[in-house]
N, C-alpha and C positions, 0 to 999 in steps of 0.2 A: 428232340434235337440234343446233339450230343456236346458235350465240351468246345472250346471254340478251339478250333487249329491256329497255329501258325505262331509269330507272324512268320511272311515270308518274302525273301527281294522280287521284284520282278523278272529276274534270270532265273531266278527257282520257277516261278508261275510258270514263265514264256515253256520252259521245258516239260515242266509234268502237264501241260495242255497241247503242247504239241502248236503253240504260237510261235507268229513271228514279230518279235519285240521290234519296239520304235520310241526309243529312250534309253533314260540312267536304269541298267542291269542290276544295280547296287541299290536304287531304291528300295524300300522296305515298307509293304503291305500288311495292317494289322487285322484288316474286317472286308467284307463286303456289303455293298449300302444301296439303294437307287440314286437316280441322279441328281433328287435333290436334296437328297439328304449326305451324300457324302462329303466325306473331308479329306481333306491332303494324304491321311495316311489308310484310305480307304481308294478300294477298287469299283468302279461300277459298272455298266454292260449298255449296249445297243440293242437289240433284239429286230429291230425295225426302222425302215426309214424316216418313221414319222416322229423318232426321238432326237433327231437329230440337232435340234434347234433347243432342245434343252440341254443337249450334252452339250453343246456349246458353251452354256452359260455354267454347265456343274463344277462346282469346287471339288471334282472327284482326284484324286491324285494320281490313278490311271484309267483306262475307257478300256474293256473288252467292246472290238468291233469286228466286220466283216472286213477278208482284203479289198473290195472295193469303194470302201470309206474312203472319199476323198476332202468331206470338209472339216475333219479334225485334224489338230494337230496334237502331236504326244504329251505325257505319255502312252503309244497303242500298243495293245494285244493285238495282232490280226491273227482272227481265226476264221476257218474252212468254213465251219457251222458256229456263229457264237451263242446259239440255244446249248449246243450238245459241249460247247468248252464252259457256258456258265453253267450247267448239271456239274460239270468237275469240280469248277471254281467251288461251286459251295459246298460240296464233300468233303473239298480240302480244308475249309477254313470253319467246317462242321460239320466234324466225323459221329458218329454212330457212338451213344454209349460201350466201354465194353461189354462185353455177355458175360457175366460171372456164372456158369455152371454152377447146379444143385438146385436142390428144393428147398424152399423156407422152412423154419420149425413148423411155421403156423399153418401152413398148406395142409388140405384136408384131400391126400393121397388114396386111391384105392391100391390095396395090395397086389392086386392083379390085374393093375395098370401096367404101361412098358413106358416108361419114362428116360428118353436116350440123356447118358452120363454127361454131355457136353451141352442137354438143354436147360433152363435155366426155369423155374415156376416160381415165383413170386408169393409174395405175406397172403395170407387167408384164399389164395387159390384154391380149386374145390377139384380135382380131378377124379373122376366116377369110376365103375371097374372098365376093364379090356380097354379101355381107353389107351391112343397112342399118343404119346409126343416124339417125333424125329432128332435127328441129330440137329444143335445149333438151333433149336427153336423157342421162341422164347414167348413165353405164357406170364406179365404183368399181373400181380394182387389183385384180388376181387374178380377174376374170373373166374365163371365156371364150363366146365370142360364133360359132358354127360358120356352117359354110357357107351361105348363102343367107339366114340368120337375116335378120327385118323387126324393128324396137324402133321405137314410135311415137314421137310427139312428147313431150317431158315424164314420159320414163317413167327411172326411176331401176329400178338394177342393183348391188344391195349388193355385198361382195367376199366371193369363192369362191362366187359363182354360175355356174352350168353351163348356156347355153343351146344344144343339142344345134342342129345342122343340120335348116335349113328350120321355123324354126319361125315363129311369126309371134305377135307383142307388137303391141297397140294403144297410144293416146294414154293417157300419166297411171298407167301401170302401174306398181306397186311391186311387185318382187321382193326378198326379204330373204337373208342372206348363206344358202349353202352349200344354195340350191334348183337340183336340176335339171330341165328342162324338155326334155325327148324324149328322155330314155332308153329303150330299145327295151322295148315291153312285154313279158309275161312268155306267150309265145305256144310251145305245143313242141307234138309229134304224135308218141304212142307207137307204133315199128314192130313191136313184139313183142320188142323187143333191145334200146334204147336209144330218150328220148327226143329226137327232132330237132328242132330249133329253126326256129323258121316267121317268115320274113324278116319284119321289122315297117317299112314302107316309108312309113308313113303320117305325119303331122304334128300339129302340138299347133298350135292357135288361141287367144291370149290377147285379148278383147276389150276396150276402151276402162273405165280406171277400175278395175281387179282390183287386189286387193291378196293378194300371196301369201308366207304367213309364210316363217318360218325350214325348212333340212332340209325342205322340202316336195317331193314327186317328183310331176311330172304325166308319164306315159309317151307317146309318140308314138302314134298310132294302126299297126294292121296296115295296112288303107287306110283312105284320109281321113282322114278329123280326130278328134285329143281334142279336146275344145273347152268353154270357158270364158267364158261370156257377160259382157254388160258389167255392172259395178258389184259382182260377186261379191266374197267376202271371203275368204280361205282359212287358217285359223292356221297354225301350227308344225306337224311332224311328221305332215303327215297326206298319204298315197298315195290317187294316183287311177292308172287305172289305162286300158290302151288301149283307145281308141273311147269313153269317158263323153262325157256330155255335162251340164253342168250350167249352170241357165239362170241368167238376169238377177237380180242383187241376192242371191243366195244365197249365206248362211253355213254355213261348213264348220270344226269347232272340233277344237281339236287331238288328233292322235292317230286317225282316221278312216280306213276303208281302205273306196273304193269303188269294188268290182271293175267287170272288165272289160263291157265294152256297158250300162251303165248308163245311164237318162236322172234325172239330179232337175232340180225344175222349178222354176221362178221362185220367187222370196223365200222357199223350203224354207229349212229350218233344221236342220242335224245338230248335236246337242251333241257332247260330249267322248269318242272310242275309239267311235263309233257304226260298225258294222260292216253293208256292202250285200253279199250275194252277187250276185254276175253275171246280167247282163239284167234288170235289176230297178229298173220304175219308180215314181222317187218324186214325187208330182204340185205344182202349185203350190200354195203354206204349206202343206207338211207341215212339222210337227215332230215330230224324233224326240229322245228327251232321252237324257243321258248312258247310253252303254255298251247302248243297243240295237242287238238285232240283226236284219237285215233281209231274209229268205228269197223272199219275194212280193211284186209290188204291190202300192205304197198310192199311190193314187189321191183322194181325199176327201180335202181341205184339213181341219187339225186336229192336237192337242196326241197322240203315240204313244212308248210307252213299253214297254222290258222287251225278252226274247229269249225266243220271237220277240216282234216288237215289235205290239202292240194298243192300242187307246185306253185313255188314261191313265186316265181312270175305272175300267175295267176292271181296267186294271194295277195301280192301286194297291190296291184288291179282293184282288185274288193278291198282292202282296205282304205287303197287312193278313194273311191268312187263313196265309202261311206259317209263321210262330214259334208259329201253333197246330197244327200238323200234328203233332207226336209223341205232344201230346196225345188230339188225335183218333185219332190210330191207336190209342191205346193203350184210348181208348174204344169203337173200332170190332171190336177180336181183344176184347174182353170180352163184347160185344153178341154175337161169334160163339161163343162159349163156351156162353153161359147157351140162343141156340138150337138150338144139339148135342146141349147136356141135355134140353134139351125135345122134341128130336125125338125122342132118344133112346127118353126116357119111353113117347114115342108108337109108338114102332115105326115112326118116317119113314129113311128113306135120307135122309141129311145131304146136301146140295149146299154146305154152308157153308164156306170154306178154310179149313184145317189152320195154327195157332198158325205155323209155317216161313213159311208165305206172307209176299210180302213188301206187300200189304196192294194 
């Protein structure tokens, strides 16, 4: 985060967001806050109808809202979309360090690297040979940047990121501190004695617009490419693994491990520690929610849940029906009881299982 902006009047706001003010134009905003923490000379935002009841009570000294807010009163922003006017909002009142062009003393340069004049490398950066940096990009202390490595134009490289040899980074990419990027995947071949590790020679492809959290591992492929389409999002701590392939605009939420030759598909959605086993595709808008887990294709765009993971209607079916299951069972060995006795009676050979069973 960069310097704080501003301050600035609400005629300033109402303009560079393209609102329609409903209040003092002369009022003067120093910061942006949520709603309960704001103060008189702070802005704060709606996002949803169900905040509405606390904007009411915020000490906020103006409300970004929707035009169809009808139970506040000013000072309002109304904006078209107030998600895509609070992105602005807070650019404006927390801009982007500048980029100061050049390479550190201390950076550890190869000679016959291509380092563009207007990117910036930072204190004890390590950049290896034929390696690229593009125009405007910028490479943060204590990375290292391997052999042959491509970083597009505008792509930022937090510190203690690890971009493994020949990898390749597009335009506008964010990488966040202590991700590494082609570590050899987890490839072995048991000989009957020991297993041997199976050369991983292949490459990781980072596409134009990725954002890739913190501790994040993408592994090299064995051959060709991992690969990472454009606009994807990736959180914190989450393993992908050699050969994926994970398409355009997909969210992957922290903690996620998606083994090895996997495809997920355009604007798919993994929630939180969501688990793929190997070769296994997930098609475009799946979503799968928190802590499912994923054995087979799924192919059919739609909301999937649970381990294994089935549509959420379904799933939550099984999970309504589980906290009754001790019951049932305990209904179920009585039902088998009283038809023991009855067979009994009858002189039938019982097929019904024995009280032990475990149901």
């Amino acid at each position: 985060m960069g310097d704080t902006g501003g301050p600035y009047t609400l005629g300033q706001l109402a303009e560079a967001l393209g609102a329609v003010l409903e209040g003092d134009a002369e009022r003067v905003i120093r910061g942006v806050a949520p709603l309960e923490t704001a103060g008189p000379d702070q802005i704060s935002f709606v996002t949803h109808p169900k905040y509405l009841p606390l904007a009411a009570s915020s000490r906020a000294g103006a409300l970004l809202v929707a035009h169809d807010v009808k139970e506040l009163r000013g000072p309002l922003l109304r904006a078209a979309s107030p998600q895509a006017a609070l992105i602005a909002l807070l650019k404006l009142f927390h801009p982007s360090s500048p980029l100061t062009p050049g390479i550190h003393p201390s950076a550890l340069v190869a000679s016959d690297s291509r380092v563009h004049a207007s990117a910036s490398v930072g204190a004890f950066a390590v950049v290896r040979p034929r390696a690229v940096i593009g125009a405007r990009a910028r490479i943060f202390p204590l990375v290292y940047v391997g052999e042959g490595v491509e970083i597009g134009e505008e792509s930022t490289v937090y510190p203690n990121a690890v971009i493994r040899e020949g990898v390749r980074i597009g335009r506008r990419v964010i990488i966040h501190p202590g991700a590494v990027l082609g570590a050899d995947g987890f490839g072995y071949a048991f000989d009957g004695s020991a297993h041997q590790k199976i050369p991983q020679v292949g490459g990781v492809i980072v596409e134009d617009d990725v954002e890739i959290g913190a501790n994040v591992t993408i592994d090299r492929a064995t051959l060709g490419d991992t690969v990472v389409r454009r606009g994807t999002k990736i959180d914190n701590l989450v393993q992908i693994a050699h050969n994926v392939e994970i398409g355009q605009h997909a969210i992957v939420v922290a903690q996620s491990g998606i083994s090895g030759s996997c495809r997920v598909g355009n604007g798919a959605v993994l929630g939180g520690q969501v688990g793929i086993a190997d070769h296994v595709t997930i098609g475009d808008g799946v979503m799968l929610g928190a802590q499912s887990g994923v054995a087979g294709d799924i192919r059919a765009a739609g909301q999937y849940l649970g381990a294994p993971a089935r549509p959420v209607a379904e799933a939550r079916r099984i999970y309504a029906a589980m906290p009754r299951l001790p019951d049932l069972l305990k209904k179920v060995r009585a039902l088998e009881r009283r038809v023991r006795e009855l067979e009994a009676r009858l002189g039938i050979e019982s097929k019904v299982g024995t009280e032990s069973d475990d149901g």
